[in-house]
C-alpha positions, 0 to 999 in steps of 0.5 A: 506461371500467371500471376493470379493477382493480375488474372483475376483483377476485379473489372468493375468497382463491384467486384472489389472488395472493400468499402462500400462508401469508397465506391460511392465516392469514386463513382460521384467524382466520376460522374462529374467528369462524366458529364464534362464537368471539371471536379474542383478536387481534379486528383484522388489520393487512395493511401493504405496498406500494401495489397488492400486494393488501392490500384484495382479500384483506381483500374476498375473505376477507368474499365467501368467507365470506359476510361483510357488509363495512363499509369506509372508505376514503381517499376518506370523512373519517375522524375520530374522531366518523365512525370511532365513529359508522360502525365501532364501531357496525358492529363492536358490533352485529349485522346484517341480510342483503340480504334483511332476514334478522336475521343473530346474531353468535353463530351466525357471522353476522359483518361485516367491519369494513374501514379502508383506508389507515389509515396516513392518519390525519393526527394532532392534538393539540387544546389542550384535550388535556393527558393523553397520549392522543391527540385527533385528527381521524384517530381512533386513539384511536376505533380502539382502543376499537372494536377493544376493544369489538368483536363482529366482525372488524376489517381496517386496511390500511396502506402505512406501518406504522411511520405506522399505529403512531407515538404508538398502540403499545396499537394494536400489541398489540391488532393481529395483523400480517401483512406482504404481501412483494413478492417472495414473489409469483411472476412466472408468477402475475402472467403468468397473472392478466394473461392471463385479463384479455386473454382476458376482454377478447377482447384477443390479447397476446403472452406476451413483452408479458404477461412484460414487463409483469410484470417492470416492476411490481415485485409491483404487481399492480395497476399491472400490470393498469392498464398491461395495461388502458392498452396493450389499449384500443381494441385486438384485438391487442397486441404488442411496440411497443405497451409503448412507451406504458409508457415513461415509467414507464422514465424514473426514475419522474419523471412519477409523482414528479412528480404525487404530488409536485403532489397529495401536497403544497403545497411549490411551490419543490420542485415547481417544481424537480422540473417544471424538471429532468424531461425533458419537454415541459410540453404534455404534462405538462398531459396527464398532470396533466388526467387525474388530478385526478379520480383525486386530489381528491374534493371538487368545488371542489377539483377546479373549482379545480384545472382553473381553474389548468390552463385559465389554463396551456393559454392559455400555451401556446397562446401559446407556440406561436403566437408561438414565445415559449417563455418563456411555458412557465415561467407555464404551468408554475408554475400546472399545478404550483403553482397545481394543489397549492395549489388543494385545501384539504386534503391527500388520502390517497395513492392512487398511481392515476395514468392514462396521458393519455387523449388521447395514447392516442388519438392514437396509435390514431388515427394512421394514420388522420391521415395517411392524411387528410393524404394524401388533403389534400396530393393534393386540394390540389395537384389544385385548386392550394389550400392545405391550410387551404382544402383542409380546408374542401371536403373533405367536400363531396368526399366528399359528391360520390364518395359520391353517384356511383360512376361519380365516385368511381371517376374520381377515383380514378384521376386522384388516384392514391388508395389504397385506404386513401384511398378508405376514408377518403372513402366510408366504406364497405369493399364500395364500395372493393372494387368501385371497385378490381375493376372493369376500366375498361379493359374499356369500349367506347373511345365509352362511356370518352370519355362518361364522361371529358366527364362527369367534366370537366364534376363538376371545374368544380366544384373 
């Protein structure tokens, strides 16, 4: 399933939302390049909160002027040797166009250089390193001599500034900063923004859910469009009971602290406290952690090993719930929480993309129709004095039958009193259920009924 995120990135600085003297900014600083001339601020600092829309502007700024984008995100390996070999090489020398056209920076033909997240950078100061710069894995050192010797713009995008500039303040003065605020971005905007997404998607939602929805993601745009995306899958309608599905993040964000506490970090006590006081069931914990491995780790064995400790932590609970011996919860619990933080081998950049469980998504779409089966279950059953285990077993052989015969199909569901729900259920086929409840049995010669009754008795031997 796409991203909607991705999907609906804004293309131009117009469509995104947010400060107007933001834009204004960016688009004089692009101008300067533009004409060939070099910017004495050659690099940007965009810094706010996660999901504000500090890299779609940087995006739509290169599309808007056609600018080729170099980018490196929180999910490459980001050192000092890879930020010199990548960006710097990038920001010196000139390009080529899609269609191998050579493209000379004198003539405005510019690339943008993108650092996102650059706030994680993970410092360390090697032994051999006795002066006072900096020698790191992250590479602060090898973004301030590119950014000197840079031919091109530069972006670093960062949540944390004071993280970005700690033990780098020569970065600060190379650096113009521009500071995305959550609260100069206006309510209404959202509410639109999320309404040309619903229509896009052919999804009708209700103007109080788009509202609400808006009012909840505190100017994280794109929290909103992920929460938009989690209520409308699967749907052509959305109203007001569908933002149930958006509770937990009404719980004093524990679910989502919890996760970024099991993936951000490897401190199992304070995990295992924050599993033991959050109010909620570990069976579905194991849900929302399932889900988003993959959103968190991007090496592969990372990842196999982090769904071996989920795996070993279902097998409890799966014990747990056959035996009702609930003390097995605290295994499950401690290897779904640390056994998950500490099977990667490194830490990650913060993301903050967690997903709503797919599964239980699911199943609540997926509701109706179980129960609608239950039903058609309990009345099979009482009708050949089976269990529901049993039932389940010649069920589709039931269906199979109606399915073959009208004349039985329409017999049985008189004698199981079934709905039109039911009967949907077991043909699968809408026009033959409107046929089966139109047709006037009654109307029948009182000798063609009584054939009909003897032939059904005979199908129920069957049963």
């Amino acid at each position: 399933m796409e991203d909607w995120t991705e999907k609906y990135r804004p293309k131009t600085l117009d469509e995104v939302i947010g400060d107007a003297e933001i834009k204004k900014k960016l688009r004089k600083w692009a101008e300067e390049w533009n004409r060939g001339i070099i910017p004495v601020k050659k690099a940007i600092i965009l810094h706010g909160k996660p999901g504000i829309g500090k890299t779609s502007t940087a995006l739509a700024l290169a599309r808007e002027y056609g600018w080729t984008v170099i980018e490196l995100n929180a999910s490459d390996v980001r050192n000092a040797e890879n930020i010199r070999r990548i960006a710097m090489q990038g920001a010196i020398h000139e390009t080529f166009s899609p269609s191998g056209d050579f493209l000379h920076s004198s003539q405005g033909k510019r690339k943008l250089i993108i650092l996102d997240e650059a706030d994680n950078l993970f410092e360390r100061r090697t032994k051999e390193d006795t002066s006072s710069n900096l020698t790191d894995r992250g590479g602060k050192r090898a973004i301030i001599e590119t950014i000197k010797r840079a031919n091109h713009p530069i972006i670093l995008i960062a949540n944390d500034f004071r993280g970005l500039i700690k033990g780098a303040d020569e970065l600060r003065n190379l650096c113009d900063i521009i500071r995305f605020d959550e609260r100069k971005i206006r309510l209404m905007d959202i509410v639109n923004y999320l309404r040309r997404i619903a229509k896009s998607e052919n999804v009708a939602v209700s103007n109080d859910v788009l509202i609400s929805i808006a009012e909840r993601c505190n100017g994280d745009i794109r929290s909103a469009v992920r929460d938009l995306q989690t209520i409308c899958t699967g749907r052509t309608t959305v109203g007001a009971d569908d933002l149930k599905i958006l509770n937990y993040r009404d719980r004093d964000h524990t679910i989502y602290e919890i996760l970024r506490e099991i993936f951000r970090t490897k401190n199992i006590s304070s995990i295992s406290r924050s599993i033991q006081a959050v109010d909620e069931d570990p069976e579905n914990i194991i849900l929302w952690i399932a889900e988003n491995i993959p959103n968190e780790y991007f090496d592969i064995r990372d990842i196999s090993a982090a769904y071996d400790k989920v795996s070993k932590a279902d097998v409890f609970l799966g014990r747990a719930r056959r035996t009702r011996s609930f003390t097995l919860w605290r295994y499950a619990a401690d290897l779904m929480s640390g056994g998950v933080a500490t099977a990667k081998r490194r830490l990650y950049p913060s993301r903050t993309r967690y997903t709503f469980p797919s599964w239980l998504l699911e199943m609540k779409y997926s509701r109706q129709s179980r129960e609608t089966r239950e039903k058609v279950l309990e009345k099979l059953g009482r009708y050949c004095h089976c269990s529901r285990r049993k039932t389940k077993e010649f069920l589709d052989v039931f269906a199979n039958l109606m399915k073959r015969d009208e004349n039985l199909a329409r017999y049985f569901r008189e004698k199981l009193d079934l709905s039109k729900e039911e009967m949907l259920l077991i043909l699968e086929d809408e026009s033959r259920v409107k046929r089966i409840f139109s047709a006037d049995r009654t109307s029948k010669p009182k000798g063609e009924k009584d054939r009909v009754d003897r032939r059904m008795m005979k199908q129920e031997r069957l049963f």
